[in-house]
C-alpha positions in Angstrom: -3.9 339.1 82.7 -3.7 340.5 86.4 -1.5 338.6 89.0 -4.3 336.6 90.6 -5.1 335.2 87.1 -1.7 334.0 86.7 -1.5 332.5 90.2 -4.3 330.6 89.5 -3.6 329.6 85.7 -0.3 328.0 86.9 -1.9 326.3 90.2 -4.5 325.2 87.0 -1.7 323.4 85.0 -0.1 322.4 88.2 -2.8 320.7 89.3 -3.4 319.2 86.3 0.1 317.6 85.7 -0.4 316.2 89.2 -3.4 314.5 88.3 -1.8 312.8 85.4 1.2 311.4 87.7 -1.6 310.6 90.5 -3.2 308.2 87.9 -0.3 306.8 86.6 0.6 306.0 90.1 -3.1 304.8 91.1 -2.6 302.4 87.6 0.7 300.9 89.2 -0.7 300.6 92.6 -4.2 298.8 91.9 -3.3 297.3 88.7 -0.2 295.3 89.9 0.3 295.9 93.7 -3.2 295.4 94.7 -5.7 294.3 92.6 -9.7 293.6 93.2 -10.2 292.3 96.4 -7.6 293.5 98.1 -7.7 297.1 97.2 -10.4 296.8 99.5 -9.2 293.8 102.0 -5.7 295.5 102.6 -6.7 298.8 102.8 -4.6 299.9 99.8 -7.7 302.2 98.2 -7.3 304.1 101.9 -3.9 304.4 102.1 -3.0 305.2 98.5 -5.9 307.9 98.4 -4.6 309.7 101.5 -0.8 310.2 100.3 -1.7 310.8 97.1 -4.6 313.7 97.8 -1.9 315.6 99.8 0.4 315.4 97.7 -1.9 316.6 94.6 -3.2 319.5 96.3 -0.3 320.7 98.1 1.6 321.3 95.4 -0.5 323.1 93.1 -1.3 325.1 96.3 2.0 326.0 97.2 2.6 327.4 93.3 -0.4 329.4 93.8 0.6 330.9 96.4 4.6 331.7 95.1 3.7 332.1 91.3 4.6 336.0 90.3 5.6 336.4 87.1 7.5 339.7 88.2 10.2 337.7 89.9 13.3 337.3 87.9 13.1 334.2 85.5 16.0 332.1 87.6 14.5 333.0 90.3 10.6 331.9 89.7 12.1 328.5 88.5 14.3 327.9 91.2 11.0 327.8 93.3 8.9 325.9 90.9 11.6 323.4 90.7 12.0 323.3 94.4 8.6 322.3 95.1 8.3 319.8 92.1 11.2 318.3 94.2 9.3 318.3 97.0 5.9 317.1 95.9 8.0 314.2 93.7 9.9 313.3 97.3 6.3 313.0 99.6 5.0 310.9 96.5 7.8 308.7 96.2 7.5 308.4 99.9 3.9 307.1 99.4 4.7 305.1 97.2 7.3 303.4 98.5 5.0 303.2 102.0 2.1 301.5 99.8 4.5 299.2 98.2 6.1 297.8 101.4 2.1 297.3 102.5 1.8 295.4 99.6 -0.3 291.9 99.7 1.8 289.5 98.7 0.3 286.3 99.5 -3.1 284.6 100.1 -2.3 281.3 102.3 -4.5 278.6 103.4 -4.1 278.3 106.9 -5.7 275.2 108.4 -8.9 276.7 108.6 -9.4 279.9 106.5 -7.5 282.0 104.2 -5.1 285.1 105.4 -4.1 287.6 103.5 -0.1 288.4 103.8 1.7 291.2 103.5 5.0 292.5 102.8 5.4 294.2 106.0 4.2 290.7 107.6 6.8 289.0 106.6 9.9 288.3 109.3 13.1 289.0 106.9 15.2 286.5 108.6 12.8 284.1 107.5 12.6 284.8 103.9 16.0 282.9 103.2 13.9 279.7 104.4 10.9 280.3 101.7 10.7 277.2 99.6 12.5 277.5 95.7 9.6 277.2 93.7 8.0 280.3 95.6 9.0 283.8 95.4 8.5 285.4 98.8 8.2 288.7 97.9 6.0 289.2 94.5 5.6 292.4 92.9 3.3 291.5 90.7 0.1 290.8 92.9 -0.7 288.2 95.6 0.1 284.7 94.9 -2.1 281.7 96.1 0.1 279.4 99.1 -1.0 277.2 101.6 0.8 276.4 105.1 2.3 273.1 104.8 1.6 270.2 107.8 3.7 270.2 110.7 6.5 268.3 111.1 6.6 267.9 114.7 4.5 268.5 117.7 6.9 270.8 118.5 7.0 272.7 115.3 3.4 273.3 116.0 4.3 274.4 119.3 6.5 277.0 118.4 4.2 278.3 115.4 1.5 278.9 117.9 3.8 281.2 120.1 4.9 282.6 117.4 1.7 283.4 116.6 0.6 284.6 119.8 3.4 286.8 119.3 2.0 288.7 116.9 4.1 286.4 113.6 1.1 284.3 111.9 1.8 281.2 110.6 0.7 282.3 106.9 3.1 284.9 107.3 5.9 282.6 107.5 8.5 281.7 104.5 9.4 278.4 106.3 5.7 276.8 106.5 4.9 278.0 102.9 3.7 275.2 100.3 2.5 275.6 96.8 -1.5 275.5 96.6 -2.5 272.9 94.8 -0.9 269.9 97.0 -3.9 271.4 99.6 -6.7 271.4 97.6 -7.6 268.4 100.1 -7.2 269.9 103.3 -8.4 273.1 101.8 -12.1 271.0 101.0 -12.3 269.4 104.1 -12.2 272.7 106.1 -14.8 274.8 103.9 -18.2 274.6 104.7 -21.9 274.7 102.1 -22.3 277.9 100.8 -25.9 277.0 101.6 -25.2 276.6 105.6 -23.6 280.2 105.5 -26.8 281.8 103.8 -29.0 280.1 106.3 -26.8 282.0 109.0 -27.1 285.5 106.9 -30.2 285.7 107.3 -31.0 290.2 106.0 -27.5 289.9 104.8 -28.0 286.8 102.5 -28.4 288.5 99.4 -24.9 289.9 99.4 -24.2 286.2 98.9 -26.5 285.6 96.5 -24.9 288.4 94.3 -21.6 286.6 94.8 -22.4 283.6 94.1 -24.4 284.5 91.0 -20.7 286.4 89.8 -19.1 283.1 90.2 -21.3 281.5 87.7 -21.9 278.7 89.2 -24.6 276.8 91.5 -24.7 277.4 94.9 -24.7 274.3 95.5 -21.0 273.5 93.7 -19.3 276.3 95.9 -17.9 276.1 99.9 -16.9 279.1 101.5 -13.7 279.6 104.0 -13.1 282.7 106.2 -10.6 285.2 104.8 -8.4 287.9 107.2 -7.4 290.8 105.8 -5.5 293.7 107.0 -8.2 294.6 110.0 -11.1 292.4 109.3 -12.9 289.3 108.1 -13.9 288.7 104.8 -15.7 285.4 103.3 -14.1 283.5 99.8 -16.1 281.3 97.8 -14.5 278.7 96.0 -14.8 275.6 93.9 -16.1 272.5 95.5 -14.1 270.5 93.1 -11.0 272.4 92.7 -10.6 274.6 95.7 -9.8 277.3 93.6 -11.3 280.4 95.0 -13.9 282.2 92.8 -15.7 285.5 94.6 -14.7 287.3 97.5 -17.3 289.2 100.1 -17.2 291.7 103.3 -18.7 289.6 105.0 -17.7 288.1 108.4 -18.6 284.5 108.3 -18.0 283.8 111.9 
């Protein structure tokens, strides 16, 4: 077997350990961390995808191009082992990036949903997070709603905070379980029927949600949703408020 053979045989089983880690990683990441929608909302499918492409093809790159079975055996896995250090380091560094990005949250906020992340959160606030709710989940967004002011003034202050650049939805102290909302939650979503009447080319998007929902149309209200950089629609239950099917759609 000549030396280029070699080179490539061990970028081959390089690459194809890397792989194997890659989807272990990618099973972590969008099994637990972000699951269907917001893979897509949150941007995790982008993020994840760029750290972990570099980091699969750099190593098995950088073996190809130091692999020569002539070296002395110390000295050939000195330099294997250094840049399995190396690729292990970047990918824990993704990883640790795309964890701290992490949804943790989807809040009702007075008039549409927002998705919150880790990184969103202020950390002197988390102390202030009611009992019952675990600010920081690891195990995939939990459904909250922002709880009614107690004060003009606490309204006051949430909206420069706001305008500041801390949303409300993003903050422990306002948090509420969902269920005491369902109300509130009803009163601000709209007919499903007025948003497909505004679609107009872009209706039968809806339609395919809707029909994934299993219900009528005409049982279902939609709300807003923000994500990460833009605006998607939720359709939920008319009845429960429970939300069933999620769209890139802009509703505004």
């Amino acid at each position: 077997m000549s030396s280029l053979q070699q080179r490539l045989r061990a970028a081959a089983i390089h690459f194809s350990l890397s792989l194997l880690v890659a989807a272990l990683a990618a099973a972590l990441v969008f099994g637990l961390w972000y699951p269907y929608p917001y893979r897509e909302i949150s941007g995790g499918r982008e993020l994840f995808t760029l750290l972990v492409t570099v980091d699969v093809i750099l190593g098995p790159l950088l073996t190809f191009s130091i692999f020569n079975r002539a070296k002395p055996w110390s000295e050939l896995r000195r330099d294997l082992a250094v840049i399995a250090l190396l690729q292990l380091g970047g990918l824990g560094y993704g990883m640790w990036t795309v964890f701290e990005a992490r949804p943790v949250h989807l809040v009702f906020e007075i008039d549409r949903f927002r998705v919150v992340h880790a990184i969103d959160v202020p950390p002197e606030l988390l102390p202030r997070a009611p009992r019952d709710i675990e600010a920081l989940p690891i195990t995939g967004p939990t459904l909250l709603a922002v709880r009614p002011f107690a004060s003009a003034k606490e309204s006051s202050d949430a909206t420069m905070a706001a305008l500041n650049g801390v949303n409300i939805g993003a903050r422990p102290d306002l948090w509420m379980a969902y269920a005491p909302a369902r109300v509130a939650v009803l009163e601000a979503a709209k007919p499903v029927a007025e948003l497909k009447t505004r679609l107009g080319a872009r209706a039968e998007q809806l339609d395919v949600a809707v029909a994934k929902t299993g219900q009528p149309a005409d049982t279902l209200k939609y709300l807003p949703l923000h994500g990460r950089k833009d605006f998607w629609t939720a359709l939920i239950d008319g009845k429960t408020a429970q939300p069933l099917a999620y769209l890139p759609l802009d509703p505004y």
